[in-house]
N, CA, C and O atoms as CSV, one atom per row, in Angstrom:
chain,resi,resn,atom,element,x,y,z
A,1,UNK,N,N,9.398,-21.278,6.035
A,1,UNK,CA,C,10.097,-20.165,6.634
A,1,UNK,C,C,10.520,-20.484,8.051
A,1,UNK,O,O,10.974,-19.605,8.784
A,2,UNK,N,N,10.390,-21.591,8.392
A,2,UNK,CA,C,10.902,-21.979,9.696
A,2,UNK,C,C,10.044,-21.740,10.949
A,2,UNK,O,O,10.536,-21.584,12.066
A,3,UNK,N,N,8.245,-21.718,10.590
A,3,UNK,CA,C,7.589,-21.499,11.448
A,3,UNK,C,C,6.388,-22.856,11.578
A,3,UNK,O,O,5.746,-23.338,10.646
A,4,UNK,N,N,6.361,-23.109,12.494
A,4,UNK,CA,C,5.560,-24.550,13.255
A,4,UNK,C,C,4.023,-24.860,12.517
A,4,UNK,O,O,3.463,-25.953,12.430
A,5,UNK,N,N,3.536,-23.517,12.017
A,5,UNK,CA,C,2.412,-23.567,11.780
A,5,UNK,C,C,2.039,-22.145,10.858
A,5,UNK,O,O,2.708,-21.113,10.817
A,6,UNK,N,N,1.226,-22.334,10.403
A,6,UNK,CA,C,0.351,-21.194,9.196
A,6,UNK,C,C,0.204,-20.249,10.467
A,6,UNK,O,O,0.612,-19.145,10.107
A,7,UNK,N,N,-0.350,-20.182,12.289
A,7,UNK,CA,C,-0.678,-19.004,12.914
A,7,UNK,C,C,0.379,-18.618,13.154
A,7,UNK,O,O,0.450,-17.389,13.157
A,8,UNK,N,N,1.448,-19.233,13.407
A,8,UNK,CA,C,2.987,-18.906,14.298
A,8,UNK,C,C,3.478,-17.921,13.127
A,8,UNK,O,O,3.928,-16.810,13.407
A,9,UNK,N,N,3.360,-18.434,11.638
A,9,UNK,CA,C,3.812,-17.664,10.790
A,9,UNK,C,C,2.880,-16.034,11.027
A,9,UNK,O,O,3.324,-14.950,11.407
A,10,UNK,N,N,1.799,-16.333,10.720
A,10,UNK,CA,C,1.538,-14.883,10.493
A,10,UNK,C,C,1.169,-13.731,11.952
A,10,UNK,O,O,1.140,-12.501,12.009
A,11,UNK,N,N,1.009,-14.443,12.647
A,11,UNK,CA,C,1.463,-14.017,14.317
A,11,UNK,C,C,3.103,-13.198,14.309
A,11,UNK,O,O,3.321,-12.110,14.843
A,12,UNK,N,N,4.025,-13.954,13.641
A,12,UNK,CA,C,5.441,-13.766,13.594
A,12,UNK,C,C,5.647,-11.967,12.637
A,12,UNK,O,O,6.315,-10.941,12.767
A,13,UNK,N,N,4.406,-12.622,11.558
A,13,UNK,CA,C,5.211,-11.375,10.125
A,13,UNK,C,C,3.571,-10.310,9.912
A,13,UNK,O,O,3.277,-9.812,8.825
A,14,UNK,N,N,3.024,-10.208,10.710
A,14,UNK,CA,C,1.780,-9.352,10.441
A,14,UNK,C,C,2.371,-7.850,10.204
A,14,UNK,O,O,2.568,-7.244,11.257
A,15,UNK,N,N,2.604,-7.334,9.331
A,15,UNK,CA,C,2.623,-6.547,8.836
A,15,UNK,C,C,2.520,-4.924,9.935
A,15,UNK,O,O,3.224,-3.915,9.977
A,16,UNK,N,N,1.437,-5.310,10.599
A,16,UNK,CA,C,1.384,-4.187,11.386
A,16,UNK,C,C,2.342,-4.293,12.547
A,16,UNK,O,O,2.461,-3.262,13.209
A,17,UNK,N,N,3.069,-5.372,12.932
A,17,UNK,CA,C,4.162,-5.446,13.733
A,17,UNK,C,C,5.390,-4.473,13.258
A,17,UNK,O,O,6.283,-4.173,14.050
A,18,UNK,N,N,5.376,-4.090,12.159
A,18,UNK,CA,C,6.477,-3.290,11.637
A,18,UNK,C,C,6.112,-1.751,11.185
A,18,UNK,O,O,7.001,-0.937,10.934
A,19,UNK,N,N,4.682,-1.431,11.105
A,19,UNK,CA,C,4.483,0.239,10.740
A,19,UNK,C,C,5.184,1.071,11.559
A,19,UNK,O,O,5.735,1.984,10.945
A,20,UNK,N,N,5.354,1.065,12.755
A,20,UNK,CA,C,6.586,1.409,13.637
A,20,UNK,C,C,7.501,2.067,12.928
A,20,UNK,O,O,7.658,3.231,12.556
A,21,UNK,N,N,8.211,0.807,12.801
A,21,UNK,CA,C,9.503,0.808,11.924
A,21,UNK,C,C,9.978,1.568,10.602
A,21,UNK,O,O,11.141,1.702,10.222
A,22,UNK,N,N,8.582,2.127,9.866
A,22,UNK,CA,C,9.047,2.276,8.779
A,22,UNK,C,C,9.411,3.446,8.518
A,22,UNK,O,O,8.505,4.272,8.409
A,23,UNK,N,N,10.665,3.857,8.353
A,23,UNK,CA,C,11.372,5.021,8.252
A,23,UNK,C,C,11.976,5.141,6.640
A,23,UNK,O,O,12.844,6.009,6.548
A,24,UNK,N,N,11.738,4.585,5.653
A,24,UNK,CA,C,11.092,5.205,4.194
A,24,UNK,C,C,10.200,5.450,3.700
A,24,UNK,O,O,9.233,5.014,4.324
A,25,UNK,N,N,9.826,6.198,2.428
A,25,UNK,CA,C,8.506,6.631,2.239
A,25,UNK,C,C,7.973,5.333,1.271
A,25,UNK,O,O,8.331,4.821,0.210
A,26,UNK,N,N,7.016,5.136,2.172
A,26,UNK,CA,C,5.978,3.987,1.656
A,26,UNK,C,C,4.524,4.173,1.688
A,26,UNK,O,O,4.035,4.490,2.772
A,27,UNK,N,N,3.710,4.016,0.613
A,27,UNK,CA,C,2.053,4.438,0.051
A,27,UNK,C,C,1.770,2.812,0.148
A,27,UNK,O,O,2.534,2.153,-0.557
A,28,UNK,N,N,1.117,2.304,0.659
A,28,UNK,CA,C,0.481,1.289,0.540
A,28,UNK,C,C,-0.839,1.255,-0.024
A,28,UNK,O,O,-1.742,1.584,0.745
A,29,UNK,N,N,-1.172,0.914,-1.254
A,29,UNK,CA,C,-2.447,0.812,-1.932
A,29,UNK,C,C,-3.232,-0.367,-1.689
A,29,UNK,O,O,-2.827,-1.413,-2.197
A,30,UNK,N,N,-4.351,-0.387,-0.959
A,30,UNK,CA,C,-5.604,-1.649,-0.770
A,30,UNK,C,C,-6.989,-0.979,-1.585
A,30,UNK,O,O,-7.210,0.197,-1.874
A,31,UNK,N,N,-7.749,-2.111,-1.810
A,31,UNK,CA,C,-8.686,-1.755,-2.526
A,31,UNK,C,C,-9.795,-2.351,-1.214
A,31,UNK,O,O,-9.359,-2.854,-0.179
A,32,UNK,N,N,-11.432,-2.155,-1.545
A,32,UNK,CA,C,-12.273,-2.683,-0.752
A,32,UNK,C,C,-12.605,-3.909,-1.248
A,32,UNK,O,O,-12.981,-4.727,-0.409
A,33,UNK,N,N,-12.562,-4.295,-2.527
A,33,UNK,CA,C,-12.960,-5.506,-2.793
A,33,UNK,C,C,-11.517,-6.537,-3.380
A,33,UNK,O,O,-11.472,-7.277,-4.363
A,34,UNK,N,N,-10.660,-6.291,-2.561
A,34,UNK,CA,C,-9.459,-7.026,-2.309
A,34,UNK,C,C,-9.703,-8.378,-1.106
A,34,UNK,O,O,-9.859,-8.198,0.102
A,35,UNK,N,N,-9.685,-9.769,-1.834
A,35,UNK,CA,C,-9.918,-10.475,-1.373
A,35,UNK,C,C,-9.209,-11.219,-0.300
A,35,UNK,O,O,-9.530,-12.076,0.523
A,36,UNK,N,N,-7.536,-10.220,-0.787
A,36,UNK,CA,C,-6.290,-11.324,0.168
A,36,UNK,C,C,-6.444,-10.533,1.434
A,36,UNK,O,O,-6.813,-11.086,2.470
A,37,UNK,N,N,-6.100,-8.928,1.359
A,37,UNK,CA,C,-5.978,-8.262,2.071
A,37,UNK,C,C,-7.286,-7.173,2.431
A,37,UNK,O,O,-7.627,-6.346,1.585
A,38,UNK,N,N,-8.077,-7.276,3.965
A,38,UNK,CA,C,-9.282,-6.673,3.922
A,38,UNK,C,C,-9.099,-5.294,4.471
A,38,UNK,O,O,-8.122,-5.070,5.186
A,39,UNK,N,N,-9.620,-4.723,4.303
A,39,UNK,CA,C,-9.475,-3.152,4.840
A,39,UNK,C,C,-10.089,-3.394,6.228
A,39,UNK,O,O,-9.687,-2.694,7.158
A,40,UNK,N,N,-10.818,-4.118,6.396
A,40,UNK,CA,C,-10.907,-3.429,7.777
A,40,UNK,C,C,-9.964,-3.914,8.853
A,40,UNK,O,O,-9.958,-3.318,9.931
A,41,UNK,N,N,-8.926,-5.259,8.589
A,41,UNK,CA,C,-8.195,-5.192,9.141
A,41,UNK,C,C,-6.949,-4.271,9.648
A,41,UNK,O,O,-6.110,-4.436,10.533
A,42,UNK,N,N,-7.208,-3.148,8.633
A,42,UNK,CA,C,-6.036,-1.827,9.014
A,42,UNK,C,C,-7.364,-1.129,10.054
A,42,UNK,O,O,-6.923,-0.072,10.504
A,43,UNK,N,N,-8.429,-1.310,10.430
A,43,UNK,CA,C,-8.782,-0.520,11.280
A,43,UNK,C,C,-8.975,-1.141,12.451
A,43,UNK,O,O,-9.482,-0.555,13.408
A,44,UNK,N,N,-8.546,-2.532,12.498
A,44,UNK,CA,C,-8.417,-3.392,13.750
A,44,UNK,C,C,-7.388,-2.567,14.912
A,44,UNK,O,O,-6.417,-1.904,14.547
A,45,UNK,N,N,-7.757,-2.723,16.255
A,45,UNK,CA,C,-6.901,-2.519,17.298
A,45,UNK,C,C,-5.794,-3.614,17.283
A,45,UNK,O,O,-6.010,-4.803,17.050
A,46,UNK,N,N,-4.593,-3.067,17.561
A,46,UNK,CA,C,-3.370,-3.958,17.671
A,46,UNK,C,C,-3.077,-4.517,19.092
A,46,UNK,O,O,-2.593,-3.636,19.803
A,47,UNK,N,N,-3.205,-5.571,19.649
A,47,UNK,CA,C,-3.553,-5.970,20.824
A,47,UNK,C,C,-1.598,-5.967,21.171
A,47,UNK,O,O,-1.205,-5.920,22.337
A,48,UNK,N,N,-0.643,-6.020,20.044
A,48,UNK,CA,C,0.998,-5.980,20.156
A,48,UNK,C,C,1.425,-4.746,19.883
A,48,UNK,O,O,2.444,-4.648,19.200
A,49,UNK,N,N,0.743,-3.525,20.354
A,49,UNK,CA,C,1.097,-2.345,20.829
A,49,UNK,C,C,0.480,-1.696,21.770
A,49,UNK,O,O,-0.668,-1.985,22.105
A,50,UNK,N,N,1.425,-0.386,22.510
A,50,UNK,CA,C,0.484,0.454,23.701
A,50,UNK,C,C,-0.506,0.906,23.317
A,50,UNK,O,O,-0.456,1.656,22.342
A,51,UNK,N,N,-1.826,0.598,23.976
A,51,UNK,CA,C,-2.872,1.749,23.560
A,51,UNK,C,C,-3.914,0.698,22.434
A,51,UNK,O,O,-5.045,1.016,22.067
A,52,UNK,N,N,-3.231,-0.501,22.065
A,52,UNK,CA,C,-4.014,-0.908,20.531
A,52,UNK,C,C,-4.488,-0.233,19.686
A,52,UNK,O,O,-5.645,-0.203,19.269
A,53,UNK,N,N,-3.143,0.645,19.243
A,53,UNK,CA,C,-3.812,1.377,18.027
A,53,UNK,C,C,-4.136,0.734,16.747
A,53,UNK,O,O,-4.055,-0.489,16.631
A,54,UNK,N,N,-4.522,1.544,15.722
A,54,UNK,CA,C,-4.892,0.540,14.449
A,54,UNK,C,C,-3.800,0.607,13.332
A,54,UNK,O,O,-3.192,1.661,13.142
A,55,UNK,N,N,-3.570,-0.420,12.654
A,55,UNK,CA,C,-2.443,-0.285,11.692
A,55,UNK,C,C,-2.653,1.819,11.267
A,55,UNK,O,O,-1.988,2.780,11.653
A,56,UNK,N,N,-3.555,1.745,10.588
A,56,UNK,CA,C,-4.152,3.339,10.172
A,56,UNK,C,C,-3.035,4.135,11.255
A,56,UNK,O,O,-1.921,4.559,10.945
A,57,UNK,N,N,-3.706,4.197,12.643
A,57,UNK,CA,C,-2.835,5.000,13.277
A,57,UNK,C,C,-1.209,4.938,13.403
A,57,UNK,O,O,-0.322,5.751,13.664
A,58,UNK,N,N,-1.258,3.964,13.177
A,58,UNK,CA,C,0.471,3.476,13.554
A,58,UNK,C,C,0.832,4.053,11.879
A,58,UNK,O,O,2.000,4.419,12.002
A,59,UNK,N,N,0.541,4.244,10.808
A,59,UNK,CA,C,0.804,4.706,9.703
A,59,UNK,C,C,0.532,6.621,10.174
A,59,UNK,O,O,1.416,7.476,10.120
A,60,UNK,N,N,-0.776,6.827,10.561
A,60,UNK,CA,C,-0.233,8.095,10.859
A,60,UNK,C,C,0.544,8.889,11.932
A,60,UNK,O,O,0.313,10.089,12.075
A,61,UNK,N,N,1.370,8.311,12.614
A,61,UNK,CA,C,2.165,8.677,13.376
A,61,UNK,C,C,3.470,8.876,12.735
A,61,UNK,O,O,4.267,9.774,13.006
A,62,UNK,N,N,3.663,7.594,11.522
A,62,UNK,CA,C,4.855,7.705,10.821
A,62,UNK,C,C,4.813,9.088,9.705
A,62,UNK,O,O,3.922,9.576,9.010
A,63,UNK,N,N,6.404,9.446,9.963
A,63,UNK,CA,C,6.465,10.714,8.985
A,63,UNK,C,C,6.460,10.370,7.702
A,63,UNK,O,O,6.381,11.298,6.897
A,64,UNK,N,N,6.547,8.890,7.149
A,64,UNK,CA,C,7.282,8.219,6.347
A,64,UNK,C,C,5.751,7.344,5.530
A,64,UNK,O,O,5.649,7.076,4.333
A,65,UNK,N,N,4.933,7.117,6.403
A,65,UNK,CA,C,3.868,6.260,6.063
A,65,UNK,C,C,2.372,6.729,5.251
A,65,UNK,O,O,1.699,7.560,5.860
A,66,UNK,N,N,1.872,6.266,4.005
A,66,UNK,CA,C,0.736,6.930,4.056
A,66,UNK,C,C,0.046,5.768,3.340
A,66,UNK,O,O,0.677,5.229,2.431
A,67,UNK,N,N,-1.617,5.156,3.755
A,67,UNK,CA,C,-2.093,4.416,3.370
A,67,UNK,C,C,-3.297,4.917,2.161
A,67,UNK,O,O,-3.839,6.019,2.241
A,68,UNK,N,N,-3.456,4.407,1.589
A,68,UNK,CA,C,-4.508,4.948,0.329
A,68,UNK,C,C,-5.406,3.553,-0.079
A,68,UNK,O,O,-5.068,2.422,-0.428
A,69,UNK,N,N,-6.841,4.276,0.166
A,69,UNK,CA,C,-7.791,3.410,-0.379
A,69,UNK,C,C,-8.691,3.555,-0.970
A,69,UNK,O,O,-9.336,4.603,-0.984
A,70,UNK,N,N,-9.030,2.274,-1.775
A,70,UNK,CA,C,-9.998,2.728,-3.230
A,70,UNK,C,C,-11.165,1.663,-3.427
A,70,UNK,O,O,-10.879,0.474,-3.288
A,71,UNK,N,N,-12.436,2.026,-3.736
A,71,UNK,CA,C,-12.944,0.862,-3.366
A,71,UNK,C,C,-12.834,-0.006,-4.298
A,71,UNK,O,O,-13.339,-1.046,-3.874
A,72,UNK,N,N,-12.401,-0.161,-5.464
A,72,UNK,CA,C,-11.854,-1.198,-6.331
A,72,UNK,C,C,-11.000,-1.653,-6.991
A,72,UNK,O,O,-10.823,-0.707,-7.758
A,73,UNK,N,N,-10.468,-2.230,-7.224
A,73,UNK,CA,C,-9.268,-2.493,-7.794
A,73,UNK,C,C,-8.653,-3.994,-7.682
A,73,UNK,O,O,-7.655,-4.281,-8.343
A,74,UNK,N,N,-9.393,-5.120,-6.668
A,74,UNK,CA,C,-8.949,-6.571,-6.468
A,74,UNK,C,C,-7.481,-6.413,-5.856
A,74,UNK,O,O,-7.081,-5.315,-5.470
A,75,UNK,N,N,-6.755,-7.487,-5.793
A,75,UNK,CA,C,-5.417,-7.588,-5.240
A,75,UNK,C,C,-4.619,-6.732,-5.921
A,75,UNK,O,O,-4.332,-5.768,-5.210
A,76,UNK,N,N,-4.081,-6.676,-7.142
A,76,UNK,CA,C,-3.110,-6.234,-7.248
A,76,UNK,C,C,-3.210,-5.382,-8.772
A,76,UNK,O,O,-2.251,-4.647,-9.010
A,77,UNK,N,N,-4.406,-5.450,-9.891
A,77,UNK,CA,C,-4.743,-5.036,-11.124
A,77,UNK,C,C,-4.376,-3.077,-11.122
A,77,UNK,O,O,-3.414,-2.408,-11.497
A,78,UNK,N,N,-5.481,-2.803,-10.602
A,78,UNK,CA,C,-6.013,-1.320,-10.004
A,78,UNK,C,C,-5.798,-0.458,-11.622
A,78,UNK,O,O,-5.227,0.615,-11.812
A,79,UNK,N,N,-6.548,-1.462,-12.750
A,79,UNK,CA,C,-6.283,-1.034,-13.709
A,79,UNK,C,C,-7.346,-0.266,-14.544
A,79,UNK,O,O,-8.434,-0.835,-14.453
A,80,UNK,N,N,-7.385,0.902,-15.371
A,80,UNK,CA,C,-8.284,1.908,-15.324
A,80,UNK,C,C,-8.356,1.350,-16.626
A,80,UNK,O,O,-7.447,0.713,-17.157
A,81,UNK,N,N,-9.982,1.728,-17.360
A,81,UNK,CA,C,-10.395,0.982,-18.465
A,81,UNK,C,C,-10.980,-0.135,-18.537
A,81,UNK,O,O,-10.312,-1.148,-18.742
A,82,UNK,N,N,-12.067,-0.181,-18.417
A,82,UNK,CA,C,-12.932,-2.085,-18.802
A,82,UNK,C,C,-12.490,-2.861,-19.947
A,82,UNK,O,O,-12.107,-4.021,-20.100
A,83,UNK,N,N,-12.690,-1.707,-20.818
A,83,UNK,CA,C,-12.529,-2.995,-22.593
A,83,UNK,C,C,-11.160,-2.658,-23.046
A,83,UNK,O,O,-10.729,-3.202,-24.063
A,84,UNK,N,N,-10.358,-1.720,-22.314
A,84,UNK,CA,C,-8.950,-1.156,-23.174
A,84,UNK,C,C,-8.167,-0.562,-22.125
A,84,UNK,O,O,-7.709,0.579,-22.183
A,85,UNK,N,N,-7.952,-1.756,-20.683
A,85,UNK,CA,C,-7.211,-0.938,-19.935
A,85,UNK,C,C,-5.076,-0.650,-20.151
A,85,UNK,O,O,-4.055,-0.834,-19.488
A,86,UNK,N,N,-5.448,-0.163,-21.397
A,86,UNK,CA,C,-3.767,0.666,-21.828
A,86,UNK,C,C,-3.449,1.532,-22.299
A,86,UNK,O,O,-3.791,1.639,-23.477
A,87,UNK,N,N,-2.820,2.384,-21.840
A,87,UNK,CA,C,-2.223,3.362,-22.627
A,87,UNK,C,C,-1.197,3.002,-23.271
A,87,UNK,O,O,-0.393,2.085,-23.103
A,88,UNK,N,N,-1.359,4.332,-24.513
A,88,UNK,CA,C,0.425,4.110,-25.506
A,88,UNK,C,C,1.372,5.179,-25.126
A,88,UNK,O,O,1.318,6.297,-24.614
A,89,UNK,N,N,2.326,4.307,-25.625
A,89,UNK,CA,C,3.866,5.524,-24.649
A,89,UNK,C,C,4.415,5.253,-25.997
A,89,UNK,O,O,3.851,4.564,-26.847
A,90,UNK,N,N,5.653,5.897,-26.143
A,90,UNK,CA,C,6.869,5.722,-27.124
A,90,UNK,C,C,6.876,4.427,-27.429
A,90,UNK,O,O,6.588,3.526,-26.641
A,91,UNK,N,N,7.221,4.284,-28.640
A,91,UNK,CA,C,7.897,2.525,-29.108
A,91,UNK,C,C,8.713,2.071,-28.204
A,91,UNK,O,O,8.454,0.967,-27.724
A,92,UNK,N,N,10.007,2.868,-27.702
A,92,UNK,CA,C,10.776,2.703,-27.278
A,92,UNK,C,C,10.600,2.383,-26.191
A,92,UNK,O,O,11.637,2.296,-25.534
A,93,UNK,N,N,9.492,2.106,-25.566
A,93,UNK,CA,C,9.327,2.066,-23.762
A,93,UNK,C,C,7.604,1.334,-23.978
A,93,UNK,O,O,6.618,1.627,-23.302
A,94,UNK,N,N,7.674,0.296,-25.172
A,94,UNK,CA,C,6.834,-0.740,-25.459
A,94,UNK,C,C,5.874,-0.495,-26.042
A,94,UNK,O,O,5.123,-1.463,-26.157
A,95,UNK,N,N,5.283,1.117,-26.831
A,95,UNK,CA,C,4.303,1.217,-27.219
A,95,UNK,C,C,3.101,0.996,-26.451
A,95,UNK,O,O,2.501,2.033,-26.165
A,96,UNK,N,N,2.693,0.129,-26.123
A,96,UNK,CA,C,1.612,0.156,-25.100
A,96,UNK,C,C,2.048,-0.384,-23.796
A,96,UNK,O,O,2.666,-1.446,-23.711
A,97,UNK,N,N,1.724,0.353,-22.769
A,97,UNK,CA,C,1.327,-0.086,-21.524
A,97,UNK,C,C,0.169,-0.510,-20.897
A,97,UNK,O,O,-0.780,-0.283,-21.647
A,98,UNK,N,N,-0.321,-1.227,-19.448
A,98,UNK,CA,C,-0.999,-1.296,-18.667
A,98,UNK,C,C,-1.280,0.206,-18.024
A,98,UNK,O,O,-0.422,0.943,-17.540
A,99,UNK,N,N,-2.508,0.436,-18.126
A,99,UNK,CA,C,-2.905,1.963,-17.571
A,99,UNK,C,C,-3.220,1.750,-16.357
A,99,UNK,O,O,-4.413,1.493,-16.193
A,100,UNK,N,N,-2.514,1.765,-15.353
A,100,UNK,CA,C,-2.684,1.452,-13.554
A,100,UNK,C,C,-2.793,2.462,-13.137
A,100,UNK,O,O,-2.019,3.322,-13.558
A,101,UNK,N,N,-3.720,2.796,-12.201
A,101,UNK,CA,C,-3.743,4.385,-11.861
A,101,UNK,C,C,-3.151,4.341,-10.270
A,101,UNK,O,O,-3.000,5.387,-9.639
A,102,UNK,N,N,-2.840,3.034,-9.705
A,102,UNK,CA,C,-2.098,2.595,-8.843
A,102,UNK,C,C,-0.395,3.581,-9.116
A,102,UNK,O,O,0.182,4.434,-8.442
A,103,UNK,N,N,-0.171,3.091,-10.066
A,103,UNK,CA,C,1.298,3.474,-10.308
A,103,UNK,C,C,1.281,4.769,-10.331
A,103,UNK,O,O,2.037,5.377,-9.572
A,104,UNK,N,N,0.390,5.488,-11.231
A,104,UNK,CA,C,0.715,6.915,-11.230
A,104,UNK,C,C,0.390,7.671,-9.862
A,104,UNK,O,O,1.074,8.624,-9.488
A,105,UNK,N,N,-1.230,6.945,-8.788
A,105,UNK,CA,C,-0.554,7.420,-7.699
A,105,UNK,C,C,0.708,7.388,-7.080
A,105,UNK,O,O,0.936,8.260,-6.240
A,106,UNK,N,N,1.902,6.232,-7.429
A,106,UNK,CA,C,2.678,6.037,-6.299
A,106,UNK,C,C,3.770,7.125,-6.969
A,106,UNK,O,O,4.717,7.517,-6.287
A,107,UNK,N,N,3.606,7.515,-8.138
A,107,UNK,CA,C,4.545,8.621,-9.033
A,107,UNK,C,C,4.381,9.837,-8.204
A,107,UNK,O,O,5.311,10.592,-7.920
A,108,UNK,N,N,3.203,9.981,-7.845
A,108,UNK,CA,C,2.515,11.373,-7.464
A,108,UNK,C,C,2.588,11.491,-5.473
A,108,UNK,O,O,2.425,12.394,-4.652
A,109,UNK,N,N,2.928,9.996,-5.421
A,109,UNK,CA,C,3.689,10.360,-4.017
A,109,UNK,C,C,5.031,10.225,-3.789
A,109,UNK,O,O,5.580,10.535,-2.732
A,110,UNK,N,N,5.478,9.849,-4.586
A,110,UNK,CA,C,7.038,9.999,-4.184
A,110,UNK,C,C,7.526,11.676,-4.872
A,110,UNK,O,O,8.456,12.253,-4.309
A,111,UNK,N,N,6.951,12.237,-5.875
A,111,UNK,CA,C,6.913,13.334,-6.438
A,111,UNK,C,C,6.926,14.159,-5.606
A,111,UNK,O,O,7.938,14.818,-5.368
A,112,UNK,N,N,5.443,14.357,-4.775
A,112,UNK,CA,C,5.601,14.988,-3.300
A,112,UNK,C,C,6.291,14.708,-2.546
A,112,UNK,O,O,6.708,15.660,-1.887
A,113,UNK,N,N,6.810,13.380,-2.182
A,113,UNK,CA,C,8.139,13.605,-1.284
A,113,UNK,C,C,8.736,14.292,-1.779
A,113,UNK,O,O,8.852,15.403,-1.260
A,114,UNK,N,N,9.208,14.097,-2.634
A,114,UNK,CA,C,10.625,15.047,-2.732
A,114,UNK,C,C,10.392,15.930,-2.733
A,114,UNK,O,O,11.064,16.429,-1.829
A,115,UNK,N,N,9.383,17.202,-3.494
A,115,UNK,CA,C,8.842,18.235,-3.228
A,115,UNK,C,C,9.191,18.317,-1.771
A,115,UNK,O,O,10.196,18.973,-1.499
A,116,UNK,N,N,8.621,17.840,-0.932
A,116,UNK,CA,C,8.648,18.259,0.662
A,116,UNK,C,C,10.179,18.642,1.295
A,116,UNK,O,O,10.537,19.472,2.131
A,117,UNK,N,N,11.035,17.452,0.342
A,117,UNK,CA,C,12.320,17.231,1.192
A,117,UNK,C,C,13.299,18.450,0.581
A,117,UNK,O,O,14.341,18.684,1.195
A,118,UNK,N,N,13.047,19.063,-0.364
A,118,UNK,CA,C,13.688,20.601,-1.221
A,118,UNK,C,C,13.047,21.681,-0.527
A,118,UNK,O,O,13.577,22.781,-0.687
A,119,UNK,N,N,11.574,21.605,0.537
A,119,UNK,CA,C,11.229,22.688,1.362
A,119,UNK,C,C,12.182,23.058,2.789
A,119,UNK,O,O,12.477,24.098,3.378
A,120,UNK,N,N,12.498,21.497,2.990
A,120,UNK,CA,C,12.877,21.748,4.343
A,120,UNK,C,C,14.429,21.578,4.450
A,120,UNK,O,O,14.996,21.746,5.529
């Protein structure tokens, strides 16, 4: 990506350099026993903002931002069911799915957005 080194890179793209910024509605789902990404780094002070707030805060300041955490789920699975994590849907839309309860939260927040945005 055009950066000198593995720190320059993530010094450059840390994620919390941009909660600021984010002016769409975005749910970010972490789990506690997520190995890439640790939770307590969203409660770290940001030493590249006023005040060093914590990613957390810089999400609740945004009108746009909301973080959600669960204590399990690994990187990216967050799939409900041990021996049979699927549900069945129509043939037509594959008969069975992956039962993620990830997804249906992110259904159930964009749902409420819009809810919100028909109040005001």
């Amino acid at each position: 990506a055009g950066y000198p080194s593995a720190e320059a890179y993530f010094a450059a793209e840390n994620p919390v350099l941009f909660a600021p910024l984010i002016t769409t509605p975005t749910l970010i789902v972490n789990a506690d026993d997520d190995p890439m990404t640790v939770v307590a780094n969203a409660f770290a002070p940001s030493p590249r903002h006023e005040g060093s707030p914590t990613f957390v805060e810089l999400l609740e300041r945004s009108p746009c931002g909301m973080m959600l955490l669960s204590s399990s789920g690994s990187h990216c699975p967050f799939l409900d069911g041990m021996f049979w994590p699927f549900v069945r849907v129509p043939w037509h839309l594959g008969g069975l799915i992956v039962n993620c309860w990830a997804e249906r939260c992110a259904i159930e927040f964009f749902e409420g957005y819009l809810a919100e945005l028909k109040t005001t």
